[in-house]
Z-matrix of the N, CA and C atoms (Angstrom, degrees):
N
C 1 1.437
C 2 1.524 1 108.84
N 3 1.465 2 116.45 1 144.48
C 4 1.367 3 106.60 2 155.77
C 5 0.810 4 154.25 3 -73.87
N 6 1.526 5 130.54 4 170.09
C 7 1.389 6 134.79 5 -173.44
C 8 1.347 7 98.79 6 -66.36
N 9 1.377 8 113.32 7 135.61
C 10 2.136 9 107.00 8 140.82
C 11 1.290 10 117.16 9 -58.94
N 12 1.083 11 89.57 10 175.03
C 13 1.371 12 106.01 11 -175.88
C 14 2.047 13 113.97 12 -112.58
N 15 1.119 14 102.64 13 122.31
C 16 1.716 15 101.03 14 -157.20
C 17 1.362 16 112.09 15 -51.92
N 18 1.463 17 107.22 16 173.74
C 19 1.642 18 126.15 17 -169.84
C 20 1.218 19 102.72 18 -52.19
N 21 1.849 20 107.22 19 -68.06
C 22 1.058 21 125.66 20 178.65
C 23 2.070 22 117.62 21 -35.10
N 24 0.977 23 101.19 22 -63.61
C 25 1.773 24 94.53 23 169.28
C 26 0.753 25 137.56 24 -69.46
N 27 1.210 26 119.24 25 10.37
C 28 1.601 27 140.50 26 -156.69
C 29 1.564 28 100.70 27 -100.85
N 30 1.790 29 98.96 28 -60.21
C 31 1.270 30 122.05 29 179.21
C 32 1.804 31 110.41 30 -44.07
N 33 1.544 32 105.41 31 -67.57
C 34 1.143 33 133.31 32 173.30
C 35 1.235 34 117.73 33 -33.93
N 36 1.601 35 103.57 34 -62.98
C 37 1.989 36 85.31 35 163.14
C 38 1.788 37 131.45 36 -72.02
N 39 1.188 38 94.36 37 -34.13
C 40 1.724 39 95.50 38 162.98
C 41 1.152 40 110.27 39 -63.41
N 42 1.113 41 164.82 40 -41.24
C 43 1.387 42 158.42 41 108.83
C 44 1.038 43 118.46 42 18.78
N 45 1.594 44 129.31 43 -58.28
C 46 1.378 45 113.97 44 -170.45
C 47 1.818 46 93.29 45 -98.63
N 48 0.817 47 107.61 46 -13.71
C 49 1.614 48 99.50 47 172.10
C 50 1.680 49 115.36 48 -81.43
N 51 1.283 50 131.29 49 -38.68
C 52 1.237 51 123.12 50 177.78
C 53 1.593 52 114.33 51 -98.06
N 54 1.336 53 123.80 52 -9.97
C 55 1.582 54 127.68 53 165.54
C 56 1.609 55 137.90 54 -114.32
N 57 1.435 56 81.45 55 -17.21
C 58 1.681 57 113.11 56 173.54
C 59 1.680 58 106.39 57 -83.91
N 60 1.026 59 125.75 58 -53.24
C 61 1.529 60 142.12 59 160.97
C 62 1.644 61 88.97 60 112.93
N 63 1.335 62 131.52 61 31.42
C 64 1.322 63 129.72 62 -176.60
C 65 1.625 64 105.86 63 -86.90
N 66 1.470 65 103.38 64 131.19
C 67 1.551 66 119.04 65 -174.62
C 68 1.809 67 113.30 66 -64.53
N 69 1.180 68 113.56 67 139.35
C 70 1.942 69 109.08 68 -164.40
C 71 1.498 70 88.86 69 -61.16
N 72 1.540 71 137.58 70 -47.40
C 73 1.375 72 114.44 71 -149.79
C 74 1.826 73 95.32 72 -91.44
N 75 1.356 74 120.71 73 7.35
C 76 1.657 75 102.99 74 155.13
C 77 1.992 76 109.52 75 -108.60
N 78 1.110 77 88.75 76 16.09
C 79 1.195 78 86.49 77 176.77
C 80 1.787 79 114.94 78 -111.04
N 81 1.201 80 104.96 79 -1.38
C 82 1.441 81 126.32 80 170.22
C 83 1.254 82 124.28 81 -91.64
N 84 1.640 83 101.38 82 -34.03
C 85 1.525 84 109.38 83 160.81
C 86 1.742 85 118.51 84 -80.32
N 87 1.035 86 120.65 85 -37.93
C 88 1.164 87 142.53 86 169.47
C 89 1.705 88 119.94 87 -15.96
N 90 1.990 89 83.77 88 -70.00
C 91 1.420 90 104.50 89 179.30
C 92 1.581 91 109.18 90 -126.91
N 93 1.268 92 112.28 91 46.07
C 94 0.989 93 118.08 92 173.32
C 95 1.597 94 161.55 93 43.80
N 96 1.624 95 101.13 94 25.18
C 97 1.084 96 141.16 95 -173.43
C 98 1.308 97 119.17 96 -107.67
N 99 1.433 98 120.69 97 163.55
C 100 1.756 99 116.43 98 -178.17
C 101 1.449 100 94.37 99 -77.35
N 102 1.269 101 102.69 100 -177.65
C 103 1.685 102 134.40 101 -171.35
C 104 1.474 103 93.33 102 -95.25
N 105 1.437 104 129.17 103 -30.83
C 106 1.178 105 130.92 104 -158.39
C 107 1.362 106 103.94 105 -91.02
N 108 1.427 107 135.40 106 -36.02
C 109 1.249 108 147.01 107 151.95
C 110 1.180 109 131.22 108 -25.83
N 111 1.918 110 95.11 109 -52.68
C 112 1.721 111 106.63 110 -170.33
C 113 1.962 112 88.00 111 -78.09
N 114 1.297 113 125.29 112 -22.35
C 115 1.673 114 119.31 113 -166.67
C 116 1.469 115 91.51 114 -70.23
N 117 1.184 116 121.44 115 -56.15
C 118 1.349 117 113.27 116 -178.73
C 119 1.282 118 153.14 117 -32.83
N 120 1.694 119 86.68 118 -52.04
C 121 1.315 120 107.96 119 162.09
C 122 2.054 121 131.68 120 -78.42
N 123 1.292 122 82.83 121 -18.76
C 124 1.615 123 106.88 122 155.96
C 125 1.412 124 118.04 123 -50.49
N 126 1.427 125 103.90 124 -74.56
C 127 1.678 126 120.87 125 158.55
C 128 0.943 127 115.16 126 -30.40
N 129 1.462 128 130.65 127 -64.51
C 130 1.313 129 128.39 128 -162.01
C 131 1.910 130 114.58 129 -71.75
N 132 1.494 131 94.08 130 -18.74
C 133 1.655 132 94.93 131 -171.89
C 134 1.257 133 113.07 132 -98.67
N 135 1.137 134 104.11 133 0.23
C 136 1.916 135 123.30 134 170.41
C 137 1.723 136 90.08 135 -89.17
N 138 0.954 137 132.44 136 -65.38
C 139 1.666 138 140.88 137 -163.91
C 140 1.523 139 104.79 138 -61.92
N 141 1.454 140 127.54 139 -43.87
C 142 1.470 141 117.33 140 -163.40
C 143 1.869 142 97.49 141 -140.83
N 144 1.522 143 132.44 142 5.27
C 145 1.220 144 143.66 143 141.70
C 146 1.712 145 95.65 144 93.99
N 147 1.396 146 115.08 145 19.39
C 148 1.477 147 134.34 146 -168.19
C 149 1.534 148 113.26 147 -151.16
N 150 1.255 149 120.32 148 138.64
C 151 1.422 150 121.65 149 173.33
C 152 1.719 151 117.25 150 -109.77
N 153 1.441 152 132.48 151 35.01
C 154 1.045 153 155.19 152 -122.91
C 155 1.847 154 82.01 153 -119.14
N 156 1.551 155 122.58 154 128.90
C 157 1.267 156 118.73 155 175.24
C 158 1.619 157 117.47 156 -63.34
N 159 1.511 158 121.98 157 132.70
C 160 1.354 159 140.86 158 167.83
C 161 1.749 160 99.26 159 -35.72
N 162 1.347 161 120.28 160 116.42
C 163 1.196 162 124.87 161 166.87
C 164 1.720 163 122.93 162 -60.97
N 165 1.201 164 113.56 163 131.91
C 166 1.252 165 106.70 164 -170.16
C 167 1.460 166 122.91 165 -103.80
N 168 1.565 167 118.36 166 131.39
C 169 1.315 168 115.68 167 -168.46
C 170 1.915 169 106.17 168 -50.05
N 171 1.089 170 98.40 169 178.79
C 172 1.577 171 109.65 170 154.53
C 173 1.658 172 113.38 171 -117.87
N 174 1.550 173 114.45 172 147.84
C 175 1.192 174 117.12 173 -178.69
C 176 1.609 175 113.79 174 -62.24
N 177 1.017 176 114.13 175 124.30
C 178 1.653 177 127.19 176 157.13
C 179 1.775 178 133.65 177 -53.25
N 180 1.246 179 87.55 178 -4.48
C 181 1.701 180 108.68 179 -157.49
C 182 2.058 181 65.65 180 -97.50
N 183 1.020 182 98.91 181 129.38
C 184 1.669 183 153.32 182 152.02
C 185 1.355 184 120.48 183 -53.49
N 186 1.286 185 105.64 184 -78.20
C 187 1.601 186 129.92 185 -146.77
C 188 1.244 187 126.01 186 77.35
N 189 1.088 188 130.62 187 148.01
C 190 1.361 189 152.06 188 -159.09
C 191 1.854 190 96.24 189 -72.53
N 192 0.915 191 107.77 190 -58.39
C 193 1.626 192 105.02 191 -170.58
C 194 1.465 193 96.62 192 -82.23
N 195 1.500 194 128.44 193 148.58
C 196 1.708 195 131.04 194 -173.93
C 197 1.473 196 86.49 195 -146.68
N 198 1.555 197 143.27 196 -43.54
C 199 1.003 198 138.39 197 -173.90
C 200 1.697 199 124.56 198 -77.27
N 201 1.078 200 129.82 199 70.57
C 202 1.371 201 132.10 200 -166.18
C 203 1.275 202 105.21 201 -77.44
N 204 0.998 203 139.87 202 -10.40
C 205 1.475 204 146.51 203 -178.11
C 206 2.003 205 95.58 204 -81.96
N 207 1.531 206 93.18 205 -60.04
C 208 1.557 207 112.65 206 -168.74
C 209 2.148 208 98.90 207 -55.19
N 210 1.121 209 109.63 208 -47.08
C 211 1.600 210 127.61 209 -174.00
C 212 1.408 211 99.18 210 -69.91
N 213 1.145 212 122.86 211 -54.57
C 214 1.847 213 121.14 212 176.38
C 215 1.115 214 97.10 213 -63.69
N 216 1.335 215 159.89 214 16.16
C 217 1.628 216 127.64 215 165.64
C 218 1.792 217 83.20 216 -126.68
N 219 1.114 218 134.64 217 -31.54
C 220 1.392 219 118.99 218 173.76
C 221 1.760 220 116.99 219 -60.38
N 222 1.386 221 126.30 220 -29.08
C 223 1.171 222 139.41 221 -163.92
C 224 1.622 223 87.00 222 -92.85
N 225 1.248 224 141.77 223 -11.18
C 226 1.594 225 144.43 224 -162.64
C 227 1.636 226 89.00 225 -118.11
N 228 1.063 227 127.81 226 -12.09
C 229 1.851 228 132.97 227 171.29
C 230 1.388 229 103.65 228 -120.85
N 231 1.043 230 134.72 229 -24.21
C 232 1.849 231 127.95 230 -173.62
C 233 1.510 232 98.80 231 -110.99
N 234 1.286 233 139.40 232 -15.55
C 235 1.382 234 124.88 233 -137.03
C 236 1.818 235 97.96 234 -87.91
N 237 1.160 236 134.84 235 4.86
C 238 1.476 237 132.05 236 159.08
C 239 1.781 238 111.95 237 -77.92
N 240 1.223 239 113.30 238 -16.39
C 241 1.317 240 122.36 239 -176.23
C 242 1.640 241 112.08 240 -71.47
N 243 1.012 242 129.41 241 154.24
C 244 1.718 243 119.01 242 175.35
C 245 1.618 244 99.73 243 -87.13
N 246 1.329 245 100.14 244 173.02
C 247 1.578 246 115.28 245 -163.08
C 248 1.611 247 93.89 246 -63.47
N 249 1.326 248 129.97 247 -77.21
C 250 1.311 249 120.63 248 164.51
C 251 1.558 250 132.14 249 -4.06
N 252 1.319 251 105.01 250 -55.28
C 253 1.563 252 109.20 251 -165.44
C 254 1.974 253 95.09 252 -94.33
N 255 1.256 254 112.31 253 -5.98
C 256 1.267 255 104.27 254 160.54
C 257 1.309 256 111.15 255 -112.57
N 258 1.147 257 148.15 256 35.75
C 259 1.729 258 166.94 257 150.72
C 260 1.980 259 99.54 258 -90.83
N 261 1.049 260 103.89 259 -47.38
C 262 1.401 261 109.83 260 154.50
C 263 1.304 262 143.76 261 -49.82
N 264 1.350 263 100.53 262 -53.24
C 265 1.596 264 107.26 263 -178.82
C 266 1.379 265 108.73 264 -90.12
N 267 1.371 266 117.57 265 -22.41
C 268 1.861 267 98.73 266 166.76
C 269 1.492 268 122.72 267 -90.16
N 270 1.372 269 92.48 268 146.84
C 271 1.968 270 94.50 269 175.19
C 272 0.918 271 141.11 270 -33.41
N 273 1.090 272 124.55 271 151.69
C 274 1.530 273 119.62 272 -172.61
C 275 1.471 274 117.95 273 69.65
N 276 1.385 275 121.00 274 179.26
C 277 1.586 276 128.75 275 171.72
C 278 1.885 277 95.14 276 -77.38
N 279 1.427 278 111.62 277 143.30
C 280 1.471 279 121.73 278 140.14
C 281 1.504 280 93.43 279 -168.74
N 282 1.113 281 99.05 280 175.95
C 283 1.179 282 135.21 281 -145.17
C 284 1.919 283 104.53 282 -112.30
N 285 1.585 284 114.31 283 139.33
C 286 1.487 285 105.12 284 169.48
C 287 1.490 286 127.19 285 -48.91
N 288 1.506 287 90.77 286 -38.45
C 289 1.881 288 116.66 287 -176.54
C 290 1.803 289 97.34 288 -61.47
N 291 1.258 290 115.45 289 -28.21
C 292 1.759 291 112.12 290 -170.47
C 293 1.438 292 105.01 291 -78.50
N 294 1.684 293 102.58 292 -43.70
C 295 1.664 294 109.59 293 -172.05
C 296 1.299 295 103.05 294 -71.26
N 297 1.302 296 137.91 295 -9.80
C 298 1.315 297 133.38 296 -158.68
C 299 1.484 298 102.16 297 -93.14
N 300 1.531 299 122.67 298 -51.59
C 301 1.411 300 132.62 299 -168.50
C 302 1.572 301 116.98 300 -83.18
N 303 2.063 302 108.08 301 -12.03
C 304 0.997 303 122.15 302 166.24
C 305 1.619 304 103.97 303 -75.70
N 306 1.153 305 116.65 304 -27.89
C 307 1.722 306 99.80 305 -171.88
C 308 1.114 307 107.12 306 -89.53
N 309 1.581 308 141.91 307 -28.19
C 310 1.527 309 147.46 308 132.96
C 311 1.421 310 80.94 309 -0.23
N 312 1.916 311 100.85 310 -106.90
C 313 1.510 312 91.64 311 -153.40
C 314 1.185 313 137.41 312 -61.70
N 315 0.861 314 151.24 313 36.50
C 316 1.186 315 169.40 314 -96.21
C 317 1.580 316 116.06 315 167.05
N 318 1.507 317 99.78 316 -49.98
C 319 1.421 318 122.07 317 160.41
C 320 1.724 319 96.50 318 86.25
N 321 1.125 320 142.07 319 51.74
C 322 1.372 321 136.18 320 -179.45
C 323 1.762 322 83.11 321 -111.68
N 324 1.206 323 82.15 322 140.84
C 325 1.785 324 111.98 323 162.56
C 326 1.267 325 104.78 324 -116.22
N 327 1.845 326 103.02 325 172.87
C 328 1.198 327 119.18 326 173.97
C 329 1.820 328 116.15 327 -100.12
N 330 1.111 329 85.51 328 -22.90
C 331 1.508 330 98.64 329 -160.75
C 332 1.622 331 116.16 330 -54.61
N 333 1.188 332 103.53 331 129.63
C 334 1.129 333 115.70 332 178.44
C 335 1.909 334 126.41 333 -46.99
N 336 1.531 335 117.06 334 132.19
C 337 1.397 336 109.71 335 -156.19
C 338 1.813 337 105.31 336 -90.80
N 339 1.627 338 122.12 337 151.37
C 340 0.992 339 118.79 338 -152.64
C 341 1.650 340 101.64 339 -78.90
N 342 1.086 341 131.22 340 139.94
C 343 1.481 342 128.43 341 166.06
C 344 1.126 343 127.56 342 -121.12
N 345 1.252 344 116.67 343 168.10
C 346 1.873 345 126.26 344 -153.95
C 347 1.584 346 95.83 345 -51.29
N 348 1.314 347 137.02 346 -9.62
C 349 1.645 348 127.33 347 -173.14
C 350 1.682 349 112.57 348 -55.24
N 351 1.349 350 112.80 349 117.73
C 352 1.669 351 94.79 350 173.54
C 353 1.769 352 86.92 351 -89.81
N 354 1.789 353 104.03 352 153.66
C 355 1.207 354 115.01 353 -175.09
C 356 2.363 355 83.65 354 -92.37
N 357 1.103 356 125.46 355 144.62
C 358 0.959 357 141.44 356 157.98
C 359 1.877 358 125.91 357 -83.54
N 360 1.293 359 113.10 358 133.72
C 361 1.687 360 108.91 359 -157.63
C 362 1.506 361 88.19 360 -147.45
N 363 1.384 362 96.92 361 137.52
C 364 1.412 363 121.44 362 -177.51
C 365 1.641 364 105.47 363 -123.84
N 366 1.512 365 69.19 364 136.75
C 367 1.348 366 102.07 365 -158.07
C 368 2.418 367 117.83 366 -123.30
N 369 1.191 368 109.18 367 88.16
C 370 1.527 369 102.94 368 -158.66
C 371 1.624 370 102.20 369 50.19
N 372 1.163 371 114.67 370 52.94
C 373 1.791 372 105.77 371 153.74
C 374 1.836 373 98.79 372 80.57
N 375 1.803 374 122.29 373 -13.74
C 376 1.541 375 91.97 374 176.92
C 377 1.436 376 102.50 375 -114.71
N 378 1.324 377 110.60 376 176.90
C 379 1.884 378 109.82 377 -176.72
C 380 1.235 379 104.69 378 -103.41
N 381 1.260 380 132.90 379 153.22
C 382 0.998 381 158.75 380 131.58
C 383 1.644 382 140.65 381 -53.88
């Protein structure tokens, strides 16, 4: 979602529109905003006597996993398993798509860890 747009500019264009006597659609070009923006904020300062951005909830959505302590030692016993067959073995319903964005955060990879092997490279016929 986007940003608002600050107090300070807010003011500023209502300002030059209600004291300036500047018209909304040169005042949209002006400072560079839609026409539909400055109506809004019109609206809103007729409705609540302020043009100050609508506070925004926060999501309620949780997520399915809450125990990251409990999930890091299962992923340290399941983590050879594919995402599926560990969408399985933990409680409850979730989903591959859940186990997947849980190991993101979490930050576990699959990738294999580097070991003492030097890889050897040839080079005109000598090694390296």
């Amino acid at each position: 979602m986007a940003k608002p747009y600050s107090d300070d500019f807010r003011q500023k264009v209502m300002q030059a529109i209600e004291l300036d006597g500047l018209k909304k659609c040169e005042a949209s070009q002006l400072f560079n905003i839609s026409r539909n923006t400055i109506n809004l904020w019109c609206q809103r300062k007729a409705e609540t006597g302020d043009v100050k951005p609508k506070q925004r909830k926060s999501s309620p959505h949780k997520g399915k996993i809450r125990d990251w302590e409990k999930f890091g030692t299962f992923v340290k016993e399941h983590g050879d398993k594919t995402q599926s067959e560990m969408a399985q073995l933990w409680e409850g319903d979730i989903s591959q798509r859940t186990i997947s964005r849980a190991l993101r955060k979490i930050r576990h990879t699959r990738k294999k860890k580097h070991t003492g092997i030097v890889n050897e490279m040839k080079l005109n016929g000598q090694l390296f």
